[in-house]
N, C-alpha and C positions, 0 to 999 in steps of 0.2 A: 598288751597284745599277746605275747609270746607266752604269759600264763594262760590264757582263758584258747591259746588251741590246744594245750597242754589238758586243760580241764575239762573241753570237749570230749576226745577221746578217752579221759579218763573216767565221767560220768559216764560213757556207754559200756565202759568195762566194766566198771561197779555193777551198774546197774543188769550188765550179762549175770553178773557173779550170785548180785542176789536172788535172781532167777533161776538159776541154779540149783540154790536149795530149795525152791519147791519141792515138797511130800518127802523128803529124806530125814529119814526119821533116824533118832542118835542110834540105834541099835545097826544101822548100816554108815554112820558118818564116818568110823574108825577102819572101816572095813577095805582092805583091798579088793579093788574088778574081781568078779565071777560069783561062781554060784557052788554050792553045796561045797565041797574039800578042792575043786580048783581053782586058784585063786593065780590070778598075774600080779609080777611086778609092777606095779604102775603108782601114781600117787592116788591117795583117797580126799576127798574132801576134808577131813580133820588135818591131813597137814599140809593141802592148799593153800586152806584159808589162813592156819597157823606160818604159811611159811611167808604166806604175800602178807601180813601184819607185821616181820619184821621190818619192810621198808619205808614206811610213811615216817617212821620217826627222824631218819636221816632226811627225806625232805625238806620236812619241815627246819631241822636244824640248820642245814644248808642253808635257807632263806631265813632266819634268825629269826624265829620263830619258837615258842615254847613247847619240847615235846616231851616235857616230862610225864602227860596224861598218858601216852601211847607207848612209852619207850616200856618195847620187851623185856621180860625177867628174863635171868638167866637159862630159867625150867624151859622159857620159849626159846631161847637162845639156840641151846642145846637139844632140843627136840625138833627145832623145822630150819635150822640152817641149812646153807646151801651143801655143805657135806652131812646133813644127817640122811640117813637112811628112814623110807616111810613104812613100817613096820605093821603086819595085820591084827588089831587088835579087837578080834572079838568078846575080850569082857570084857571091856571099854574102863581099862585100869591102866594104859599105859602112856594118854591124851587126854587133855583136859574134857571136860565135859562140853560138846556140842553148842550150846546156849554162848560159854563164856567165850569158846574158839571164834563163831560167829560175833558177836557182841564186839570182840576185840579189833577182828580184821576191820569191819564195817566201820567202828569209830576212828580207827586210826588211815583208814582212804579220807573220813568223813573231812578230818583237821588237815590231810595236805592238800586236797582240793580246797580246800578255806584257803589254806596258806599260799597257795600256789595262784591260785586268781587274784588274792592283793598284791602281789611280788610285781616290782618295778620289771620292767624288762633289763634294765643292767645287770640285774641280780643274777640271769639267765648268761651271761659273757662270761661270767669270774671261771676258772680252771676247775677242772673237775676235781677234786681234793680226794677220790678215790684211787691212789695208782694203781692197784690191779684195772681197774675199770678204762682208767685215763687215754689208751691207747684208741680204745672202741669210741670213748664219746669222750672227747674233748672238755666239755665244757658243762655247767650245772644244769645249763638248758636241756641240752641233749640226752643225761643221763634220766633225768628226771622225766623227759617224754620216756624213754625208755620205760623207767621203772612203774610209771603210770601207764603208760598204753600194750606197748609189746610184752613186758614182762608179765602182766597181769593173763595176755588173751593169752600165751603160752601154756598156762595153767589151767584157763578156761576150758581151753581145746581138752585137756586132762580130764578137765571136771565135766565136759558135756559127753566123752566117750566115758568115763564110771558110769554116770547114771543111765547110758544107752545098753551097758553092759549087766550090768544091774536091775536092767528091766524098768527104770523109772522113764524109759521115752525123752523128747527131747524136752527142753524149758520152753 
């Protein structure tokens, strides 16, 4: 029970996300908001996507689950961690190439939503084995609604004002 409300909203956030890239084409994925030389701080889609594919892994791991298919390299590690800086890269040489960034995040949502809808609900009790985190959410349950529903729109909300700013309208 407690997975499949968890995979609810997590499905609609996916499915926000891939929406998303509609018509964005890789010569804008790396790019920070704006147009011609003014450019804002903001995140782009290349390290959205790169930064929300770091979390499926721990997911999955958490509910004892195989995530050596999705577990980030270090290259991802260190370019879309929660202290990296998103960087504008207009010759598209400093993030991976569009195809694999996409490819990535989507498989690795794909396998904790698997995982997360076979998960007993007891599985969702056990301590949140994060202590930074632990204080905010308790328990496996709780983070994992987190990192599947709120953490995801967070970004979204990123990803639908780029491409409003960008001139790609809404998804």
């Amino acid at each position: 029970m407690i997975g499949s409300l968890i995979t609810d909203s997590a499905n609609m956030s996916v499915s926000y996300l891939r929406r998303l890239m509609d018509g964005v084409t890789p010569e804008h994925f790396a790019r920070l908001p704006g147009r011609d030389e003014t450019r804002f701080k903001s995140n782009h889609p290349a390290f959205i996507m790169g930064h929300l594919s770091l979390y499926p892994c721990r997911i999955v791991s958490d509910l004892a689950g195989d995530a050596s298919s999705i577990q980030p390299s270090e290259k991802y590690q260190a370019l879309f961690s929660p202290s990296a800086t998103c960087l504008d890269d207009p010759e598209g040489t400093l993030y991976p190439a569009m195809d694999e960034i996409v490819q990535k995040c989507h498989a690795a949502h794909e396998l904790a939503i698997e995982t997360l809808s076979g998960a007993s609900d007891d599985a969702f009790d056990r301590p949140n084995p994060n202590e930074r985190m632990r204080s905010r959410f308790a328990t496996l349950g709780s983070m994992h609604a987190f990192y599947m529903g709120g953490h995801i729109m967070i970004h979204v909300g990123q990803f639908s004002t780029w491409r409003r700013v960008m001139g790609y309208g809404p998804a």
